[in-house]
VMD Tcl script that builds the backbone (N, CA, C; Angstrom):
set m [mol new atoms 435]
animate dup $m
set s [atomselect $m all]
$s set {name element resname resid chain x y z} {
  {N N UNK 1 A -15.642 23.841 12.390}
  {CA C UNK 1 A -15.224 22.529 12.818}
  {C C UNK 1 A -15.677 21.500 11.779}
  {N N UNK 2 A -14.741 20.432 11.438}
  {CA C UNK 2 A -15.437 19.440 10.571}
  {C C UNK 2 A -15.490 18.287 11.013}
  {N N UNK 3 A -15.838 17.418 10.098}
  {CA C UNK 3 A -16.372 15.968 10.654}
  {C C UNK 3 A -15.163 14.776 9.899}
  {N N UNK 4 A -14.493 14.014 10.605}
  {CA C UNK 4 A -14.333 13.031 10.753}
  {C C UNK 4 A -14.040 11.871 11.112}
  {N N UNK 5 A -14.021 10.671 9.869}
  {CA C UNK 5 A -15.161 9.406 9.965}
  {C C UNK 5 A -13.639 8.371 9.863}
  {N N UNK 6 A -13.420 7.887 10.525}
  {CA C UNK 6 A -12.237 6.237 10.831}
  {C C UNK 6 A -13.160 5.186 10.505}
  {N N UNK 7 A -13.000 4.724 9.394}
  {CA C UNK 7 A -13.245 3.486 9.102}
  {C C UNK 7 A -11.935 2.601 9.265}
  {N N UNK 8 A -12.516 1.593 10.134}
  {CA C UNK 8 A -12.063 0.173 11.421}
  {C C UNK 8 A -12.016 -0.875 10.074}
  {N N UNK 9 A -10.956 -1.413 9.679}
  {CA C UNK 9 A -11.230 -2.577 8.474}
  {C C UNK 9 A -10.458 -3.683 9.251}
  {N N UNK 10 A -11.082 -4.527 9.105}
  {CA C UNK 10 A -10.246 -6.389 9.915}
  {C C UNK 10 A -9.412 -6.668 9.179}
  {N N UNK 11 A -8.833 -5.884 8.237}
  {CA C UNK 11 A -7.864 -6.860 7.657}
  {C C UNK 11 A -6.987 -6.099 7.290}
  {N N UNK 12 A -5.543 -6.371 7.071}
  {CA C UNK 12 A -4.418 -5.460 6.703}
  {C C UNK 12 A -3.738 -5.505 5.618}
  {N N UNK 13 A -4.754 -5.861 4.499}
  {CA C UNK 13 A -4.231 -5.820 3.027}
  {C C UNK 13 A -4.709 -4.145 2.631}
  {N N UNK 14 A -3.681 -3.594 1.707}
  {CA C UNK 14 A -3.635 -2.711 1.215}
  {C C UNK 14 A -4.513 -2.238 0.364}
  {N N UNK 15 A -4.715 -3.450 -0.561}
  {CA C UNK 15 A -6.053 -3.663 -1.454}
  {C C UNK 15 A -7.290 -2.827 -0.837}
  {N N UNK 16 A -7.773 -3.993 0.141}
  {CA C UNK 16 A -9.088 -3.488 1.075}
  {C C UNK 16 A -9.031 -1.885 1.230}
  {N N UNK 17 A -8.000 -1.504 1.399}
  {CA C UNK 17 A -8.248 0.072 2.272}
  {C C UNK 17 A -8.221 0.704 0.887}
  {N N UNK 18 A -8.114 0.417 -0.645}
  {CA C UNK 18 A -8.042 0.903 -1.416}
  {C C UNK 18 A -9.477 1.005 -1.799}
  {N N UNK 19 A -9.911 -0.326 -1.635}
  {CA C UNK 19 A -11.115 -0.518 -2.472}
  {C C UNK 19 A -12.731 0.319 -1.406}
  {N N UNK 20 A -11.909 0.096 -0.573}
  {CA C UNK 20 A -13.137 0.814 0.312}
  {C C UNK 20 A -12.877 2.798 -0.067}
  {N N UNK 21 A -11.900 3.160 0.115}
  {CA C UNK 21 A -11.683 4.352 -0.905}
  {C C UNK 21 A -12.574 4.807 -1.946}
  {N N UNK 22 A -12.197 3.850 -3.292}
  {CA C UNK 22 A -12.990 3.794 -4.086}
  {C C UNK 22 A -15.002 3.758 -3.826}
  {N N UNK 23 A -15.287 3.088 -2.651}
  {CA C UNK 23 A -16.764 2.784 -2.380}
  {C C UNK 23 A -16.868 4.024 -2.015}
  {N N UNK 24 A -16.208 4.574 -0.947}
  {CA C UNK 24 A -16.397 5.808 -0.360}
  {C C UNK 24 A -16.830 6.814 -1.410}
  {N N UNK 25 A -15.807 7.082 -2.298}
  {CA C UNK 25 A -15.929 8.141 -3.515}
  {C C UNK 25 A -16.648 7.617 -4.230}
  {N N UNK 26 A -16.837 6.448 -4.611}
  {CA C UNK 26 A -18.153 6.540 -5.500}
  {C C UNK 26 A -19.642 6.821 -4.900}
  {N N UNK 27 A -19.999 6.509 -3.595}
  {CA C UNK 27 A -21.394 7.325 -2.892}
  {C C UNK 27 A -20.981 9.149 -2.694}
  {N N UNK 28 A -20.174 9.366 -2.652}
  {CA C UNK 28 A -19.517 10.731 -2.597}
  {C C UNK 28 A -20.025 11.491 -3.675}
  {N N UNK 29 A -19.494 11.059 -4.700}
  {CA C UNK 29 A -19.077 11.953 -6.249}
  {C C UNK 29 A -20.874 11.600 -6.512}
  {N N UNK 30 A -21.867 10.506 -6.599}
  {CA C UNK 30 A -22.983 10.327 -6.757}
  {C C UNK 30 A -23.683 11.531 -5.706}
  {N N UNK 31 A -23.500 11.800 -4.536}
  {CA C UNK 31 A -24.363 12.779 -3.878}
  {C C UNK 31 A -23.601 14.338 -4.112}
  {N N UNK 32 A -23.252 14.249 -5.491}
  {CA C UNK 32 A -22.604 15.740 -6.095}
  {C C UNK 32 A -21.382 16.415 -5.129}
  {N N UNK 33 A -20.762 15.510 -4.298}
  {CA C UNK 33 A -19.156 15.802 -3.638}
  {C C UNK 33 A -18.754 15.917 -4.473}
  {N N UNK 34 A -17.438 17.177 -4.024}
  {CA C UNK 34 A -16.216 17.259 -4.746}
  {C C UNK 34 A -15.197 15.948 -3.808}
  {N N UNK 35 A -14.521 15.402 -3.905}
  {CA C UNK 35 A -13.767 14.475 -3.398}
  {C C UNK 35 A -12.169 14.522 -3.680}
  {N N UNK 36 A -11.134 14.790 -2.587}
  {CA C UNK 36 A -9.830 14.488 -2.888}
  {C C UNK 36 A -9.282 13.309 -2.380}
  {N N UNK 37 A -8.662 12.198 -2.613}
  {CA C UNK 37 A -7.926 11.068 -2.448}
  {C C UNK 37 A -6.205 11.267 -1.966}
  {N N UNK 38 A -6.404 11.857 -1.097}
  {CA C UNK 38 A -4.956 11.909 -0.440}
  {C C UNK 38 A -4.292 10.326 -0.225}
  {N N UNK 39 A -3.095 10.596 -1.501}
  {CA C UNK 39 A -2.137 8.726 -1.321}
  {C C UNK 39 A -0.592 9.338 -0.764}
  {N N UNK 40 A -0.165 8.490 -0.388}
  {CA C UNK 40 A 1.661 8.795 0.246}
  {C C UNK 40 A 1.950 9.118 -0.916}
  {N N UNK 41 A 2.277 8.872 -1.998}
  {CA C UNK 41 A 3.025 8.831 -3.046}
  {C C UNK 41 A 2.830 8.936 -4.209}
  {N N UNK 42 A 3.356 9.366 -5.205}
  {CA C UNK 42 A 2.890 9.055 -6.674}
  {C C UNK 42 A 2.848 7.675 -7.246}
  {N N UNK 43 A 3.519 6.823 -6.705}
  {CA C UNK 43 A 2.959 5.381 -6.667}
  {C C UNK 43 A 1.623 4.600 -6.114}
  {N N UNK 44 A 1.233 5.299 -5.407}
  {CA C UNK 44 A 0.080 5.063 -4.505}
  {C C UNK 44 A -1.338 5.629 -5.269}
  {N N UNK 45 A -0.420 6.873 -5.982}
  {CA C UNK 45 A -1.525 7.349 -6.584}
  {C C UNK 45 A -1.838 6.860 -7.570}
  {N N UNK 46 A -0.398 6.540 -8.706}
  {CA C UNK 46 A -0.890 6.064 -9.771}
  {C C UNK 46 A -2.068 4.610 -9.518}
  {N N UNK 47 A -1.638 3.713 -8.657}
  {CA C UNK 47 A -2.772 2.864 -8.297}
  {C C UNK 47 A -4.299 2.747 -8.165}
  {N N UNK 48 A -4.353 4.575 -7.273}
  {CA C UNK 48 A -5.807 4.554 -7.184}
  {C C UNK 48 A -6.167 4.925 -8.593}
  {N N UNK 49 A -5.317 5.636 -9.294}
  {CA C UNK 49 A -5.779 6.235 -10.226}
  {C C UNK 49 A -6.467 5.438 -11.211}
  {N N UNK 50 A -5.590 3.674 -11.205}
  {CA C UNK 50 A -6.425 2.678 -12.320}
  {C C UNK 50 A -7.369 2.190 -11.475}
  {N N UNK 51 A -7.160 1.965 -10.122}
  {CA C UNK 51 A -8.395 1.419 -9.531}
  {C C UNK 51 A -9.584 1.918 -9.514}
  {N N UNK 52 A -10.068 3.241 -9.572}
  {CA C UNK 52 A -11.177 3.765 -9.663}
  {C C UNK 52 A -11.803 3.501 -10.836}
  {N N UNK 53 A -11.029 3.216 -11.778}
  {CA C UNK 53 A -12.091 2.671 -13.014}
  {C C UNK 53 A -12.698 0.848 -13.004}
  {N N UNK 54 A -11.644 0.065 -12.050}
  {CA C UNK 54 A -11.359 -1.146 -12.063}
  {C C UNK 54 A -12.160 -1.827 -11.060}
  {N N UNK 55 A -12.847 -0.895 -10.197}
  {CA C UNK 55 A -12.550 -1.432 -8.174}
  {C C UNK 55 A -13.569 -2.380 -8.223}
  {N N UNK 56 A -15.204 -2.233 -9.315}
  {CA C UNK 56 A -15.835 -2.995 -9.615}
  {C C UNK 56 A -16.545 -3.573 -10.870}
  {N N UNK 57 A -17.377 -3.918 -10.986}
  {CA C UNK 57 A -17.715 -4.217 -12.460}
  {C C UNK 57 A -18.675 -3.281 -13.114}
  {N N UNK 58 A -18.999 -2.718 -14.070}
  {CA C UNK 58 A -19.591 -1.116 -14.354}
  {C C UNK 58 A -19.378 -0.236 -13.826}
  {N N UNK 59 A -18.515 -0.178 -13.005}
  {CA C UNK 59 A -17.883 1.098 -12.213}
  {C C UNK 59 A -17.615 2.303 -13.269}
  {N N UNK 60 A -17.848 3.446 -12.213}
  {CA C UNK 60 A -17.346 4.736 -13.693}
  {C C UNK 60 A -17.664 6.030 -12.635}
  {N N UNK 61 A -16.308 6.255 -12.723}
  {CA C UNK 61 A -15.753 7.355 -11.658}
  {C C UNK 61 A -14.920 8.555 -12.429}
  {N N UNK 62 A -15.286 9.147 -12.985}
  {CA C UNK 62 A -14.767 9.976 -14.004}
  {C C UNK 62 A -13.740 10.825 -12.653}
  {N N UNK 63 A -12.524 10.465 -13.170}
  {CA C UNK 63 A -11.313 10.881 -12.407}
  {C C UNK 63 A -10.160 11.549 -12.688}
  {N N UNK 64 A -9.553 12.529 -12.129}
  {CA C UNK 64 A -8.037 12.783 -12.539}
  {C C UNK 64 A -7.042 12.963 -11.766}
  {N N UNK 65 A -5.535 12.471 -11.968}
  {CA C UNK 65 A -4.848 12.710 -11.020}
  {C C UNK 65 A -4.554 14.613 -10.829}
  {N N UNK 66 A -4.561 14.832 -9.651}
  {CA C UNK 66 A -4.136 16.493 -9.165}
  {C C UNK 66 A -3.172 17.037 -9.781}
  {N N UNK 67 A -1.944 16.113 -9.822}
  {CA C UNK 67 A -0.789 16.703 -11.010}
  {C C UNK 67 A -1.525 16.995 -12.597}
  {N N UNK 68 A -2.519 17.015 -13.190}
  {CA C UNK 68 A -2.904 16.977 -14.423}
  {C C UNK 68 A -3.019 18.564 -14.786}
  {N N UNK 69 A -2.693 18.886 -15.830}
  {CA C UNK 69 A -2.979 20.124 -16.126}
  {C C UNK 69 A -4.109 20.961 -15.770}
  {N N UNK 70 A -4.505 22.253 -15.215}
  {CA C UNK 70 A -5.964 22.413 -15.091}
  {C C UNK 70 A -6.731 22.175 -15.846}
  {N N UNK 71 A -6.719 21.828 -17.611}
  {CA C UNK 71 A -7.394 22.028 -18.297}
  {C C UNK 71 A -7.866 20.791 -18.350}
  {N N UNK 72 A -6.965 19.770 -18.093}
  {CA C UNK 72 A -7.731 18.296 -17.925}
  {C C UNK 72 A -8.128 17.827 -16.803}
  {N N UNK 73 A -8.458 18.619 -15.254}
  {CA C UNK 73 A -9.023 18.071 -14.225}
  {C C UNK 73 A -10.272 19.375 -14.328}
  {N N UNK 74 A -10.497 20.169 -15.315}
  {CA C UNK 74 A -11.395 21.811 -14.612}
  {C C UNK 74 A -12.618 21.041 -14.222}
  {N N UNK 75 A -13.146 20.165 -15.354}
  {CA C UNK 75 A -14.528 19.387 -15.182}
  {C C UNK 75 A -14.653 18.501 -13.576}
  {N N UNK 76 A -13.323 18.090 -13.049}
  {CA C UNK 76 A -13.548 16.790 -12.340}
  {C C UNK 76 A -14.323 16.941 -10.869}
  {N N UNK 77 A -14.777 16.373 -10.516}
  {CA C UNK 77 A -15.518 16.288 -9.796}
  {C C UNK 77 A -14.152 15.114 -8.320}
  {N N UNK 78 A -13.617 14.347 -8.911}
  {CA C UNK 78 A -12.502 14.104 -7.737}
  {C C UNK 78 A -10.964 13.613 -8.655}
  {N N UNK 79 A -10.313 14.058 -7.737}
  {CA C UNK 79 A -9.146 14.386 -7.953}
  {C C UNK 79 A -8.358 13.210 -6.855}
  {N N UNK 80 A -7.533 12.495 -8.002}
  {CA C UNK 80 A -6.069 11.630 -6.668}
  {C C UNK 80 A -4.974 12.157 -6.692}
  {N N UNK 81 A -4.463 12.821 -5.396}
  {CA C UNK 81 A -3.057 12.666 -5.415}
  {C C UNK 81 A -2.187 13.217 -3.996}
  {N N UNK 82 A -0.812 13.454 -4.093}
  {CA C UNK 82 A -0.242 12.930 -2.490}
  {C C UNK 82 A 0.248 14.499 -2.047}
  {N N UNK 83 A -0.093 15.752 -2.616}
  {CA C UNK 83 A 0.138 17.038 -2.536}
  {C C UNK 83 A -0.952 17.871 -1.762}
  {N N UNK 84 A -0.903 19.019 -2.119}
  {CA C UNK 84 A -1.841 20.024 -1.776}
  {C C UNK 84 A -3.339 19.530 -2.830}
  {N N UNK 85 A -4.609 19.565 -2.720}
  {CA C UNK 85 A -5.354 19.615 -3.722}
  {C C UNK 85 A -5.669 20.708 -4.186}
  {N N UNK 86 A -6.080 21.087 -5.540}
  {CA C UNK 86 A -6.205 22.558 -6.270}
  {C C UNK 86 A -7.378 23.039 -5.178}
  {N N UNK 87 A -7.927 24.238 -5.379}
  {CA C UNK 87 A -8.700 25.255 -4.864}
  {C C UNK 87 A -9.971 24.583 -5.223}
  {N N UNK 88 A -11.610 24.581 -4.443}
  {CA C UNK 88 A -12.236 24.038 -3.976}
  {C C UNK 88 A -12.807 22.630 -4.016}
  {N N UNK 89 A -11.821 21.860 -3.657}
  {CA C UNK 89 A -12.120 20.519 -3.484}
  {C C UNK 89 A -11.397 20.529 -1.966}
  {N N UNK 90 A -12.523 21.243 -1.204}
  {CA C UNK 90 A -13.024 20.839 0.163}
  {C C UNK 90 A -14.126 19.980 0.884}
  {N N UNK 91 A -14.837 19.108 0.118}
  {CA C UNK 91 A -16.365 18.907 0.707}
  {C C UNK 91 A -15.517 17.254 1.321}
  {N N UNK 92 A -14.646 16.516 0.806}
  {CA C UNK 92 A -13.969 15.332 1.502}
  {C C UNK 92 A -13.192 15.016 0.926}
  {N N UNK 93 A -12.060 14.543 1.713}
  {CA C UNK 93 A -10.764 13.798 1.295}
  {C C UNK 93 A -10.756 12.858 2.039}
  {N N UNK 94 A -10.255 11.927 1.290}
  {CA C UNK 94 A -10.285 9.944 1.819}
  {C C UNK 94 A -8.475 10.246 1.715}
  {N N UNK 95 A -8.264 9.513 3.057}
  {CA C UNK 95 A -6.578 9.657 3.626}
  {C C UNK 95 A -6.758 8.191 3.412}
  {N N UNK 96 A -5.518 8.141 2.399}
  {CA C UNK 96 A -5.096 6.533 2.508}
  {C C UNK 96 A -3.841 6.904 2.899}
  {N N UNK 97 A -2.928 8.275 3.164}
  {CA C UNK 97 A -1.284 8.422 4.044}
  {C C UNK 97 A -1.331 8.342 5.322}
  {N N UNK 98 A -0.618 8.374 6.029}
  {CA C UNK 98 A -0.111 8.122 7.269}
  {C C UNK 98 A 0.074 9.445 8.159}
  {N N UNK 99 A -0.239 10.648 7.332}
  {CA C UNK 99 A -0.213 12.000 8.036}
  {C C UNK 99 A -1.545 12.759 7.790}
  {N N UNK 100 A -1.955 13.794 8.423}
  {CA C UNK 100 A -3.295 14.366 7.784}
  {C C UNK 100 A -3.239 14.497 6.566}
  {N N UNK 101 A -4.176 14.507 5.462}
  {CA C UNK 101 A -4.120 15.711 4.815}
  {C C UNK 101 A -3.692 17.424 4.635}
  {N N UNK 102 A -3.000 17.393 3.365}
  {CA C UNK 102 A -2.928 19.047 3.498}
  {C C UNK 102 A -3.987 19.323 3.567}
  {N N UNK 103 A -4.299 20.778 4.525}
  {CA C UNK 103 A -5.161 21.454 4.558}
  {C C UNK 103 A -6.469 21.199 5.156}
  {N N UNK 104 A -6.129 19.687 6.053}
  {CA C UNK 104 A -7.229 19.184 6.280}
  {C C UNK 104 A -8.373 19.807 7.399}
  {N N UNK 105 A -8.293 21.041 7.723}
  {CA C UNK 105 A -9.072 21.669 8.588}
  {C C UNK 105 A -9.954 22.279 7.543}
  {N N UNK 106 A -9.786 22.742 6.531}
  {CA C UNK 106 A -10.474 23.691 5.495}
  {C C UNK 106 A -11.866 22.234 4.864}
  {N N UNK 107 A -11.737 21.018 4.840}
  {CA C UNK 107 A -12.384 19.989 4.581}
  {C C UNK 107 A -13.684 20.228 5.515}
  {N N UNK 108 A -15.171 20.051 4.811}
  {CA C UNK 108 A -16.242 19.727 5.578}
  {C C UNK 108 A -15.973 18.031 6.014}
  {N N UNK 109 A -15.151 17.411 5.479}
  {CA C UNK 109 A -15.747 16.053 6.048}
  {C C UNK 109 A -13.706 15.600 5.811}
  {N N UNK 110 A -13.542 14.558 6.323}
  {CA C UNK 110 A -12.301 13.873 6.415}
  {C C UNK 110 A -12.785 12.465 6.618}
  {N N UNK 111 A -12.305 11.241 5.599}
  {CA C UNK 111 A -12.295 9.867 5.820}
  {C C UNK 111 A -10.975 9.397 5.995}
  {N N UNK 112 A -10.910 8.715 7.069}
  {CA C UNK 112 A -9.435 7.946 7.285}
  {C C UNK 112 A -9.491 6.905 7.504}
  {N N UNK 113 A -8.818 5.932 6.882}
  {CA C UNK 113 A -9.047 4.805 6.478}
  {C C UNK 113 A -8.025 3.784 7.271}
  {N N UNK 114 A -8.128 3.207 8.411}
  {CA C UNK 114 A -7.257 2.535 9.297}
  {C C UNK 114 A -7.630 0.660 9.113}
  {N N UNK 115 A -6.174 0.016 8.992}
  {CA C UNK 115 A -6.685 -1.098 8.716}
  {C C UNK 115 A -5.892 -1.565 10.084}
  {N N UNK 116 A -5.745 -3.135 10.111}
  {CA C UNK 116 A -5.130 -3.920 10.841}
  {C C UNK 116 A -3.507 -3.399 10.761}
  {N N UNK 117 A -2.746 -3.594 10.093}
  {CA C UNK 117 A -1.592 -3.077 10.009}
  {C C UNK 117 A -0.581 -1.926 11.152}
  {N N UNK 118 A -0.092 -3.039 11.823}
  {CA C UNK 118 A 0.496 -1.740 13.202}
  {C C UNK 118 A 0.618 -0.797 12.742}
  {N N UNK 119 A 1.501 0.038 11.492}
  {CA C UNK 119 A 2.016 0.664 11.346}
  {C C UNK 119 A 0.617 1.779 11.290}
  {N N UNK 120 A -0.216 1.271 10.843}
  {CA C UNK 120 A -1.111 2.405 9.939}
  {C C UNK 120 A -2.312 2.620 11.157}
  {N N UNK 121 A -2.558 1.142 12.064}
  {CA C UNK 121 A -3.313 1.801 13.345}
  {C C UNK 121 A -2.471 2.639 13.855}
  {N N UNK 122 A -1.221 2.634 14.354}
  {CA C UNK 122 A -0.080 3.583 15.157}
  {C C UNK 122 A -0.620 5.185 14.853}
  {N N UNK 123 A -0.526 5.000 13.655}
  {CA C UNK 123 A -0.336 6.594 12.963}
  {C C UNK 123 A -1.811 6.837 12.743}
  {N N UNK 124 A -2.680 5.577 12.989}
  {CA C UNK 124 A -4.334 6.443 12.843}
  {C C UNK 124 A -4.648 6.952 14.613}
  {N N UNK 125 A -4.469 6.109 15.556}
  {CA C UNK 125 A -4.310 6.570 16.321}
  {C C UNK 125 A -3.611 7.285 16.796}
  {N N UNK 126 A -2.751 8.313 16.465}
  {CA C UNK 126 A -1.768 9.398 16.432}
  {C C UNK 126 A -3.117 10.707 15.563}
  {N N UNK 127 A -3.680 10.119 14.562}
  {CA C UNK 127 A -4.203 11.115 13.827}
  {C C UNK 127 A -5.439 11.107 14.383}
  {N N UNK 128 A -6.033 11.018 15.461}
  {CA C UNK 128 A -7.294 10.660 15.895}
  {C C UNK 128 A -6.996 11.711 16.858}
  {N N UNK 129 A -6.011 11.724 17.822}
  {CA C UNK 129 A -5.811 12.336 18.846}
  {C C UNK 129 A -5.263 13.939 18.087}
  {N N UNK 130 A -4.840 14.115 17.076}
  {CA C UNK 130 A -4.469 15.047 16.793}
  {C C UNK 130 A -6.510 15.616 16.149}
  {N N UNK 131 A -6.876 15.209 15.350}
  {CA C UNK 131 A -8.153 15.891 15.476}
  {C C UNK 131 A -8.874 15.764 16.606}
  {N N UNK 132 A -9.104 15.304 17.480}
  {CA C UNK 132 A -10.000 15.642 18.989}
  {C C UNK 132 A -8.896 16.688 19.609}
  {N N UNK 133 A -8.011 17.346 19.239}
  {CA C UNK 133 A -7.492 18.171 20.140}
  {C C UNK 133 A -7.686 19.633 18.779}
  {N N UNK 134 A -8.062 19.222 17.853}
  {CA C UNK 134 A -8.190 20.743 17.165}
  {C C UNK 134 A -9.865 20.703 17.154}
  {N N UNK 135 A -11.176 20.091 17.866}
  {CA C UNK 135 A -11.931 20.055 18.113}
  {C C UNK 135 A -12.433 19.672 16.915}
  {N N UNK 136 A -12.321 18.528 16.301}
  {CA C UNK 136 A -13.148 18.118 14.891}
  {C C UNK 136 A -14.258 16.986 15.456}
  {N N UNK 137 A -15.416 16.794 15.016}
  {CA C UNK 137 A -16.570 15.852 15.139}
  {C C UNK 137 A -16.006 14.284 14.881}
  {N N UNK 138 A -15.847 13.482 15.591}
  {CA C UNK 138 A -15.078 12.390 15.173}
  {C C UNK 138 A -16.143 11.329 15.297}
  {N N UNK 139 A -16.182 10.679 14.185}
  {CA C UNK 139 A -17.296 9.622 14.548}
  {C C UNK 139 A -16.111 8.143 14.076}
  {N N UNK 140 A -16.511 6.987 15.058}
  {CA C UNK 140 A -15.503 5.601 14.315}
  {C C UNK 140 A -16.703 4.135 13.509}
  {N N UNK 141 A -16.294 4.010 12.795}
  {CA C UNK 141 A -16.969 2.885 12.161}
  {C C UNK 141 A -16.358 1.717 12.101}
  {N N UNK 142 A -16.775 0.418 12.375}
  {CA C UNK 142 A -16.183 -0.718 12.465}
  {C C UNK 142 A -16.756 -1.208 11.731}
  {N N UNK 143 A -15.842 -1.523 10.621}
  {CA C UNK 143 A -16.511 -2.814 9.512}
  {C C UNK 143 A -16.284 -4.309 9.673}
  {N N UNK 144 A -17.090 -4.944 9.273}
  {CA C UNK 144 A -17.215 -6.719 9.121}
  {C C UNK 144 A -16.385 -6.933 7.904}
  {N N UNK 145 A -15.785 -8.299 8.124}
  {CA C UNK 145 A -15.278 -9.001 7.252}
  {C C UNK 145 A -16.317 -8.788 6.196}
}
mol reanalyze $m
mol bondsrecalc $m
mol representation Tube
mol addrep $m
């Protein structure tokens, strides 16, 4: 069974749920996680992909998108993108899509990232009820402005 964590954000800019992403994986990848960044799209991805270098000031998230050849992600420690993730980068994936993650039962940990936005509470609460019925540890966090 694994664990996850709904982070509650007050606000329904896209940004925010990005940048909290980024916070997430950077305490992640620092306590030696492997980390996958599940985005809807290859647009979504290419985004996180500059944001992780950008999200703050000395930031440094040594990153690659999942489409990259193996030979340029073998080192990485987290990986963005809107597919399957390669073979063991199970320890967490941060859902910024609207559906689980692939594979998301094989994950020790799952972050899902729900903002204000009907659309994306709708479908977090859709994805909430779908893990309490495959018996996953669900904990919710409510963040402050």
């Amino acid at each position: 069974m694994n664990r996850v964590d709904f982070y509650l954000l007050p606000t329904s800019t896209p940004h925010e749920r990005r940048v909290l992403a980024c916070k997430l994986t950077e305490k992640a990848w620092r306590q030696g996680m492997n980390v996958y960044i599940h985005t809807s799209s290859e647009t979504e991805t290419g985004i996180m992909d500059n944001l992780l270098w950008t999200f703050r000031q000395g930031s440094f998230i040594p990153h690659e998108k999942a489409t990259a050849p193996p030979a340029e992600r073998e080192d990485m420690a987290v990986l963005v993108g809107h597919g399957n993730p390669p073979e063991g980068f199970r320890d967490l994936a941060i859902n910024l899509s609207l559906v689980q993650p692939p594979l998301c039962a094989e994950y020790q940990r799952v972050a899902e990232l729900v903002d204000e936005d009907e659309t994306i509470r709708a479908e977090g609460r859709r994805r909430y009820q779908a893990y309490k019925q495959q018996g996953c540890q669900l904990e919710t966090h409510k963040l402050d402005e």
